[in-house]
C-alpha positions as CSV (number, residue, x, y, z in Angstrom):
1,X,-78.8,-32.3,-39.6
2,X,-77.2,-29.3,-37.7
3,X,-74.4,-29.9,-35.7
4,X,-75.8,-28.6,-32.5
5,X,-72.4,-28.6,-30.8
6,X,-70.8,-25.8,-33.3
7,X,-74.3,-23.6,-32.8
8,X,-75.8,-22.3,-29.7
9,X,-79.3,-20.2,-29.3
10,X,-78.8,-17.1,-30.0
11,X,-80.3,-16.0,-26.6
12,X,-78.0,-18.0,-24.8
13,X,-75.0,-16.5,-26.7
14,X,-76.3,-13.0,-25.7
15,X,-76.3,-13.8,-22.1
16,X,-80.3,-13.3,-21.8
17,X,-80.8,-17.2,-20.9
18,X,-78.5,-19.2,-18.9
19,X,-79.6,-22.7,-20.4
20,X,-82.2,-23.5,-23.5
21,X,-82.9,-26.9,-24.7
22,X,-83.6,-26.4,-28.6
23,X,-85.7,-29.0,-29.9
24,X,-85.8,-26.9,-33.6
25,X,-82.3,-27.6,-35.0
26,X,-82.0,-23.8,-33.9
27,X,-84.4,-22.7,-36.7
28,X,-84.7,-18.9,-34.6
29,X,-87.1,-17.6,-37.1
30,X,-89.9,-20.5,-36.3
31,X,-88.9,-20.6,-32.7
32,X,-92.1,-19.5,-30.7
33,X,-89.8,-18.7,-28.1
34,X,-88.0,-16.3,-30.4
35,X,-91.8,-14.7,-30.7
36,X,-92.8,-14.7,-27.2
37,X,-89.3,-12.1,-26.6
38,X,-90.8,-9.9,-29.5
39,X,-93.4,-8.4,-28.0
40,X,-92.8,-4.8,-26.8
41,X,-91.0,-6.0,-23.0
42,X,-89.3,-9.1,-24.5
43,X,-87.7,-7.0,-26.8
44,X,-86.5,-4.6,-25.2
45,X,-84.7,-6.7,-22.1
46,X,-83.1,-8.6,-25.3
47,X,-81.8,-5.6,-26.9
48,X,-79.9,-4.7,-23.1
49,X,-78.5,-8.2,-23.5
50,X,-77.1,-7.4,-26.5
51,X,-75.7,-4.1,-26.0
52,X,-74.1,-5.2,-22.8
53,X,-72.3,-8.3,-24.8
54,X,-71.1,-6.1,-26.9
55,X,-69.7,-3.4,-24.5
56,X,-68.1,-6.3,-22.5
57,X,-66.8,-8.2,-25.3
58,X,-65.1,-4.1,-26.8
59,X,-63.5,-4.1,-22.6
60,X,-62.1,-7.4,-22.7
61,X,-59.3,-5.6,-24.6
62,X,-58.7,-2.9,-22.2
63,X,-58.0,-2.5,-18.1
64,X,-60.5,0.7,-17.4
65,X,-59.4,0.2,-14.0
66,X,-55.8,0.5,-14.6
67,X,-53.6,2.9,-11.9
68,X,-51.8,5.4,-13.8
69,X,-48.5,6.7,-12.4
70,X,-49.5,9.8,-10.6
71,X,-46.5,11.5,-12.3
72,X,-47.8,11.4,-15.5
73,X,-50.1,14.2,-17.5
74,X,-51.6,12.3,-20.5
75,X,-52.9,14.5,-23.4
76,X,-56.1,14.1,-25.5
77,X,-54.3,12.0,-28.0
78,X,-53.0,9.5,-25.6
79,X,-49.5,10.7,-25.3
80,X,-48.0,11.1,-21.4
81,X,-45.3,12.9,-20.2
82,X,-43.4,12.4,-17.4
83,X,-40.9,15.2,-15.7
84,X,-37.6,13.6,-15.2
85,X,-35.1,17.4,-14.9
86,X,-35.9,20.9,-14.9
87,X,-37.8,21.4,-18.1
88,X,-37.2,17.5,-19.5
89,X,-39.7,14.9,-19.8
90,X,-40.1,11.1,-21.3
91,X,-42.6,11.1,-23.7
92,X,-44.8,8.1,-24.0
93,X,-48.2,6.7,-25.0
94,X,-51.4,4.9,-22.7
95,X,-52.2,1.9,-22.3
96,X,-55.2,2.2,-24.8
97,X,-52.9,3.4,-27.2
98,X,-50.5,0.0,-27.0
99,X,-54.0,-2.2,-26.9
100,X,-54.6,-0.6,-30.1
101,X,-51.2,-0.9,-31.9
102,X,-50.9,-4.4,-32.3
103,X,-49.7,-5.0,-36.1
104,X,-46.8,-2.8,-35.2
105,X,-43.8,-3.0,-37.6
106,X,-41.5,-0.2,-35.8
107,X,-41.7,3.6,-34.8
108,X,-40.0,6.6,-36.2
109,X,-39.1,9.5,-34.4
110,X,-37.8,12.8,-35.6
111,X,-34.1,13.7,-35.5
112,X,-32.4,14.6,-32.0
113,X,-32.2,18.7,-32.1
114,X,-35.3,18.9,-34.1
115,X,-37.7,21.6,-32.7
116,X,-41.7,20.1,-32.7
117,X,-44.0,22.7,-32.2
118,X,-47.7,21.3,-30.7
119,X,-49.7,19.6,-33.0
120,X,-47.2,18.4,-35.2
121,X,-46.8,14.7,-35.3
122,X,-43.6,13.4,-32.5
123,X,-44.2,9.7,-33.3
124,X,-44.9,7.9,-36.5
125,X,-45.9,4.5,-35.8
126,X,-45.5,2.2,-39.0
127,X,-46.7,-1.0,-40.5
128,X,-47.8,-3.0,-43.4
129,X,-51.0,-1.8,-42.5
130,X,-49.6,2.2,-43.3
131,X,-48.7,4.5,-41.4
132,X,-50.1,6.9,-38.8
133,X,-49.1,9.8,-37.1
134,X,-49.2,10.6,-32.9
135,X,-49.1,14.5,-32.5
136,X,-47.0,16.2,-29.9
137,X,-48.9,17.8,-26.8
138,X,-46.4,20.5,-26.4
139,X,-44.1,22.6,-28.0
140,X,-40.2,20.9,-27.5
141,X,-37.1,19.7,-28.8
142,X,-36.0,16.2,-29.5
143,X,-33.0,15.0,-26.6
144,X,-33.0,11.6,-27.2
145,X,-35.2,8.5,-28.8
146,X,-35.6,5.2,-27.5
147,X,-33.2,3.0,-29.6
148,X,-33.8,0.1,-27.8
149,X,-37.2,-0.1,-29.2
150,X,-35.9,0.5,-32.7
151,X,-34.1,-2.5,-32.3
152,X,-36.9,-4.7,-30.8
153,X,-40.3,-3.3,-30.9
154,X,-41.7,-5.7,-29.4
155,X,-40.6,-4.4,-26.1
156,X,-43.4,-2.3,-26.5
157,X,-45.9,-4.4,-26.0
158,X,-44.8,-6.4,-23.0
159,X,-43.1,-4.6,-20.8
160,X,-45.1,-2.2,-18.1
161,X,-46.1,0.9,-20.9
162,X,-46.0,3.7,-18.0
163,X,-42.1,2.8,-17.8
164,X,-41.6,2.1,-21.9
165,X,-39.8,6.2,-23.0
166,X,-40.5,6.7,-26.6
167,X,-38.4,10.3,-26.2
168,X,-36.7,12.3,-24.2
169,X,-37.7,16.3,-24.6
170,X,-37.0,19.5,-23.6
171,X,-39.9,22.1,-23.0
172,X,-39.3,25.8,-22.8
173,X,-43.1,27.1,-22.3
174,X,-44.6,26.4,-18.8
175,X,-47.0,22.9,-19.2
176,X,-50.6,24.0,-19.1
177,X,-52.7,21.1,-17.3
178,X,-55.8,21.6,-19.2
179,X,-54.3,20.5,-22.0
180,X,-53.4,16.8,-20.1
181,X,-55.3,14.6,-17.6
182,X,-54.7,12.6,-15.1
183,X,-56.9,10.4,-12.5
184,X,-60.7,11.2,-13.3
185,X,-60.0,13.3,-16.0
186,X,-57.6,10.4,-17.7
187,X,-60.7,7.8,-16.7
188,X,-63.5,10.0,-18.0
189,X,-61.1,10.4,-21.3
190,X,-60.6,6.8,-21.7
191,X,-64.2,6.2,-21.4
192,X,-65.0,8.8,-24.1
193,X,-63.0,6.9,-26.7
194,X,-63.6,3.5,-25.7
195,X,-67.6,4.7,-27.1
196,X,-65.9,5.6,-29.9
197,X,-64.4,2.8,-30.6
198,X,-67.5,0.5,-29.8
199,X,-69.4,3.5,-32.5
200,X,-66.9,2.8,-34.9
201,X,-67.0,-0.8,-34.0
202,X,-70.5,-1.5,-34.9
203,X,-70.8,0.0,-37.8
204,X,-68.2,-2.6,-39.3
205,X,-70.1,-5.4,-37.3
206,X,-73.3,-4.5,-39.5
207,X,-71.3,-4.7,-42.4
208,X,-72.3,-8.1,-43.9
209,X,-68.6,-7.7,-46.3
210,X,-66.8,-8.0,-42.8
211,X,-68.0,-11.9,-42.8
212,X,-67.9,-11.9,-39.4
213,X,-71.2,-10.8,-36.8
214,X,-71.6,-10.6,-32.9
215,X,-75.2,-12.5,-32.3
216,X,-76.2,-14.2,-35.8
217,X,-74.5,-17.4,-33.5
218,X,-71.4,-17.0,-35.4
219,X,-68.1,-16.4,-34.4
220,X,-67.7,-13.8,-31.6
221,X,-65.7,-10.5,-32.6
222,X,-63.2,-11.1,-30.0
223,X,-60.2,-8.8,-31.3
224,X,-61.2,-5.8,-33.3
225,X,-58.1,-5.0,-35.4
226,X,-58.1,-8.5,-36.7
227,X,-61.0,-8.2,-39.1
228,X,-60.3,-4.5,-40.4
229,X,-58.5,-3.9,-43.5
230,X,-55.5,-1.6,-43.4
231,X,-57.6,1.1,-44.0
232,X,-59.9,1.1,-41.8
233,X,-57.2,0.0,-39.5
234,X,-55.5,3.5,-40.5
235,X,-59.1,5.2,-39.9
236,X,-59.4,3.9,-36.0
237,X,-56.3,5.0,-35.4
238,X,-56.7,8.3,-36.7
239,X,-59.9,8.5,-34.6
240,X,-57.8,7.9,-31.2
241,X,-54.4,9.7,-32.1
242,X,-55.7,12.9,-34.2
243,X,-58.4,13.8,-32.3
244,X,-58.4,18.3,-32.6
């Protein structure tokens, strides 16, 4: 017999009933409750359940309602900049940038004195996963790297990411601010790629190879990265940082 403790009803799990008693060893495809929700109405409310399951379970992973610093201009690619002197700024990245980075090995940056010209990649993050590159948002040269985080990347990750520096640059062209955002702009941004995410997201979750699915009463897909291979792993990345 099923072990009814390690299996809920798949409508409960999706939110659309608070409490079901099963008397069908959760046998959903003879449940005539299961076929009542069919029809045309039933259906449809179900299918809200669902998608708003899976929309909370993708936000669990980020703070949407996060303050940024005010000071900051954060580009398309998730990089922020913060004036510090005339014509220097700390580089850095968002906080949906360091939700995504999590099988981290360490960061390389280019050499101090080196001159970056936009769209050429300022950070290289590395793992055993491979190796992706963040782009720069302007054109600058390299003052100084964080060397702390060279040492311990793990700071990284748990310390505040609006005060973690990744470099220190110098900028000789004037900063256009349609090229960053901040407040609405930064929140209408964020949005945009958390639907990517959920797009890309989905199409792994149909993926019977991933062995794991959202509402077949299985396990949850709670964290994202942790059932991608390093390629696709690269590819999400990619999506995020080298956006055009």
């Amino acid at each position: 017999m099923t072990n009814s403790k390690s299996i809920k009803c798949i409508y409960m799990e999706s939110g659309f009933v608070d409490y079901k008693i099963c008397d069908r060893d959760f046998d959903c495809e003879n449940c005539p409750f299961d076929q009542a929700i069919h029809d045309q109405s039933g259906l449809h409310k179900f299918q809200i359940a669902k998608d708003a399951q899976e929309e909370n379970i993708l936000l669990k992973k980020f703070d949407t309602k996060r303050v940024v610093p005010s000071d900051l201009l954060i580009s398309n690619n998730h990089v922020w900049i913060k004036k510090i002197e005339e014509a220097a700024f700390y580089v850095g990245i968002d906080h949906l940038a360091q939700s995504l980075i999590k099988r981290i090995s360490t960061f390389q940056f280019p050499f101090v004195g080196s001159q970056i010209t936009k769209g050429e990649p300022i950070i290289w993050v590395i793992g055993k996963w491979g190796i992706v590159s963040i782009p720069s948002p302007v054109n600058c040269e390299i003052l100084e790297f964080n060397s702390d985080l060279l040492l311990n990347p793990n700071k990284f990750f748990y310390d505040d990411i609006y005060s973690v520096w990744l470099l220190k640059i110098t900028v000789a062209d004037k900063i256009n601010s349609i090229d960053f955002s901040n407040g609405m702009r930064f929140k209408d941004l964020l949005a945009q790629d958390l639907l990517t995410i959920k797009a890309f997201s989905k199409k792994l979750i149909s993926n019977p190879a991933l062995g794991v699915t959202m509402f077949d009463g299985g396990e949850l897909l709670m964290d994202l990265n942790d059932h991608l291979s390093n390629k696709k792993y690269v590819q999400l990345l990619k999506l995020i940082f080298n956006k055009k």
